[in-house]
N, C-alpha and C positions, 0 to 999 in steps of 0.2 A: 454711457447710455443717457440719454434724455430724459428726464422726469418724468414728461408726459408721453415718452412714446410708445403706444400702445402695441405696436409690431414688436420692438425690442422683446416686450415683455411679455408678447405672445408666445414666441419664438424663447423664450428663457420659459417660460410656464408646461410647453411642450417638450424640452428637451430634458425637465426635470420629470416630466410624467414617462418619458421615455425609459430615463437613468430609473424612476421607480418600477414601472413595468418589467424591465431586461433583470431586477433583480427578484423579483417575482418568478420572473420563466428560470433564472436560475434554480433559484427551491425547488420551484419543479421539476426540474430535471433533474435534482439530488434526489429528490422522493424517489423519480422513478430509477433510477441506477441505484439507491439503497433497498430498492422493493426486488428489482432485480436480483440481489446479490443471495451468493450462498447461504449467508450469515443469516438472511433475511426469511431465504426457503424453506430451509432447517428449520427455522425457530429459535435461533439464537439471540434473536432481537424482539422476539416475544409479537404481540398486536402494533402495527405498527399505524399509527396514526395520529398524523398533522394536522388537523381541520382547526384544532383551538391553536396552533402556529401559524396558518394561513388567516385565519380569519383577528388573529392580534397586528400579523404584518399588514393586511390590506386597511384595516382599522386606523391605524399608525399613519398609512399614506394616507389615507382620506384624511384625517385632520389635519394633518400638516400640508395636506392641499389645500381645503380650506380655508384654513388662516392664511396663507397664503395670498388667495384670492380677494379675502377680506381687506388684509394689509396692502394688498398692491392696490386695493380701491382706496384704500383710505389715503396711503400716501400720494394717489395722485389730486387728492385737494390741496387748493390754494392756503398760501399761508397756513400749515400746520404750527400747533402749540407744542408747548412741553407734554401734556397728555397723548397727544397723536407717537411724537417720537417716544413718547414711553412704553406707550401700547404696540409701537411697532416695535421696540426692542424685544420688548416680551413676549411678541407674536416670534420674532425671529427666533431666540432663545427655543423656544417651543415647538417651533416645526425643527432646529435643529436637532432638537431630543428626540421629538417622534422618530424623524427617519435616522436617526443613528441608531434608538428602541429597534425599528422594522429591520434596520440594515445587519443590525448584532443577530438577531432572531435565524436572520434569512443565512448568516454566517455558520449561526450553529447547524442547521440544519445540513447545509454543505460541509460540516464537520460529523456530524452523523453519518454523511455519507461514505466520504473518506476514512471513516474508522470502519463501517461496512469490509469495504474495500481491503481494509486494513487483515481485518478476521479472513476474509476469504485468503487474501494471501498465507495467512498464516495454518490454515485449513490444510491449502495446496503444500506448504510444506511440510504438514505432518503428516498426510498422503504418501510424499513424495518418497520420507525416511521412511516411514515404515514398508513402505513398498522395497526401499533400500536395502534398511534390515532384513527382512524378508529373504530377499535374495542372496543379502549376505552369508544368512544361516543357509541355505539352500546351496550354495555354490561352496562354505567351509565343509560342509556336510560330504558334499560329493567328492571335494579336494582329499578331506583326511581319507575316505574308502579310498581313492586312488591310491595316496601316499602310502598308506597301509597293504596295500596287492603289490606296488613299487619292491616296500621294504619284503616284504615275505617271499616275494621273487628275486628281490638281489640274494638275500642268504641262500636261497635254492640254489643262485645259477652259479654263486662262488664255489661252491663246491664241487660242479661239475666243471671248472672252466676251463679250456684248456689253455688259454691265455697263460692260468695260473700255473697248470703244467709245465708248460714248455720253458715257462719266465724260471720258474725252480729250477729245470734242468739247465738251464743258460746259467743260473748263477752258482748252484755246483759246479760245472764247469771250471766256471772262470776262477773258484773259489782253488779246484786241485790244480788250477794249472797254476796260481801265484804261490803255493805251497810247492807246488816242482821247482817254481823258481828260484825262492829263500833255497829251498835244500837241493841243488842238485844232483846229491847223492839218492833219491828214491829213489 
């Protein structure tokens, strides 16, 4: 880039107001997907409010826009000194902090959200078991009464059976015909 060219560094000044703004609308969209959520509805995240988070992020960008602006005037004078490059290093240092300060801030707050997210999932799955459970107990419940009319029906029907009849008389049978056999003097 050219020292003095003034598009360059328009065009670099806009693209970094852009990159500030888009993390901006980011937050906000985590406020509103964490204001959304279960977690949030309930109550489980208590009063929720960003205003001293938004107004430290936009804070942050302004001044390190600022210097910004200040420094890119001053280094486009002629023959700068040891003071100018030293004030621009410190102006640079310095906007570096702010928006890393605004950028951490604008992080957390999309980490609040994602742990939102986090709680509802975990919500939906203690839902999901106890509703499990539930059924669980419900369906053993009904299993063992069956298994139980099963068992008290099979002892009934053993005793009338005639399966078990007939299966008796077949192996008497078979029992005096191999005793004819051994002896066949009966």
């Amino acid at each position: 880039m050219a020292r003095n060219d003034p598009g360059e560094r328009e065009r670099l000044r806009a693209e970094i107001l852009a990159r500030n703004a888009a993390a901006v609308e980011s937050a906000l969209t985590a406020v509103e997907e964490l204001s959304a959520s279960e977690a949030a509805r309930s109550g489980w995240l208590g009063d929720i409010d960003f205003s001293e988070d938004f107004a430290v992020i936009r804070e942050n960008f302004h001044r390190a826009q600022a210097l910004r602006e200040t420094a890119d005037t001053l280094s486009l004078l002629d023959q700068p000194n040891t003071d100018d490059r030293r004030l621009l290093q410190e102006a640079n240092n310095a906007i570096a902090d702010l928006e890393a300060a605004a950028t951490r801030r604008v992080d957390l707050i999309k980490q609040c959200a994602a742990s939102a997210r986090g709680i509802d999932v975990s919500l939906d799955d203690e839902r999901r078991e106890a509703d499990t459970e539930s059924k669980r107990a419900e369906l053993q419940a009904k299993l063992n009464a069956m298994l139980f009319g099963v068992r008290a029906l099979g002892d009934r029907t053993r005793a009338d059976s005639g399966v078990d009849a007939v299966m008796s008389r077949v192996h008497a049978y078979l029992e005096v015909k191999q005793q004819i056999r051994q002896n066949p003097q009966l």
